[in-house]
C-alpha positions as CSV (number, residue, x, y, z in Angstrom):
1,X,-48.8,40.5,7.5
2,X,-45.0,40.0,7.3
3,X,-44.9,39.7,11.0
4,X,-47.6,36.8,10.7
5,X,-45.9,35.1,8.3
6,X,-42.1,35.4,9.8
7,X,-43.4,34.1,12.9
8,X,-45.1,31.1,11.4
9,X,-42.2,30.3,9.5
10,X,-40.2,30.6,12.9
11,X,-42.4,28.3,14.4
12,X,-42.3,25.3,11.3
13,X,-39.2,25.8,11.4
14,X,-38.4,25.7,15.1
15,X,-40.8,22.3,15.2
16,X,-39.0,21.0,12.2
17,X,-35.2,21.4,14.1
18,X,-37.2,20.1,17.3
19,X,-38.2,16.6,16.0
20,X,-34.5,16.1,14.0
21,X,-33.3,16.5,17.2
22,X,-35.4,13.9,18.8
23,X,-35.1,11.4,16.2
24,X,-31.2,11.7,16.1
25,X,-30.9,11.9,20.4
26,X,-32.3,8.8,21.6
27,X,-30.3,6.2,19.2
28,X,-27.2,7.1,21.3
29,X,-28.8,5.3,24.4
30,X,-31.0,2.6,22.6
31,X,-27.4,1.5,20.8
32,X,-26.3,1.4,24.2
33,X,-28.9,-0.5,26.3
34,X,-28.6,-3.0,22.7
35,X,-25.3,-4.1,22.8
36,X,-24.4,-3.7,26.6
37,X,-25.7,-6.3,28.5
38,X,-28.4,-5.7,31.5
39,X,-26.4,-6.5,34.2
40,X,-23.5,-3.9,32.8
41,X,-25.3,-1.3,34.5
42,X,-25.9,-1.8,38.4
43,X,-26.9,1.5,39.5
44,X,-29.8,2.1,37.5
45,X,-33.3,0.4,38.2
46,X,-34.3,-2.2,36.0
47,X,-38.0,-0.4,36.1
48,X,-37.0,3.2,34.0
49,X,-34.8,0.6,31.6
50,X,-38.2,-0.6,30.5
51,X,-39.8,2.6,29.7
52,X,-36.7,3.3,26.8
């Protein structure tokens, strides 16, 4: 049973890290994209820009 329980604990835990880390990644860009204006970066498509 302590195996069970370890590797549940593993796996909250694991998920727990795994959605911090999502929630404090994607500001970086979005602060970007905010104050930088759209015509500040030519090479990328104006289509993906969107999708963030």
């Amino acid at each position: 049973m302590k195996s069970i329980r370890t590797r549940t604990i593993f796996l909250i835990m694991f998920l727990l890290i795994g959605s911090n880390l999502q929630r404090i990644i994607p500001p970086a860009p979005v602060r970007k994209y905010k104050f930088s204006p759209p015509n500040a970066n030519p090479s990328r498509r104006p289509g993906p820009s969107h999708t963030f």
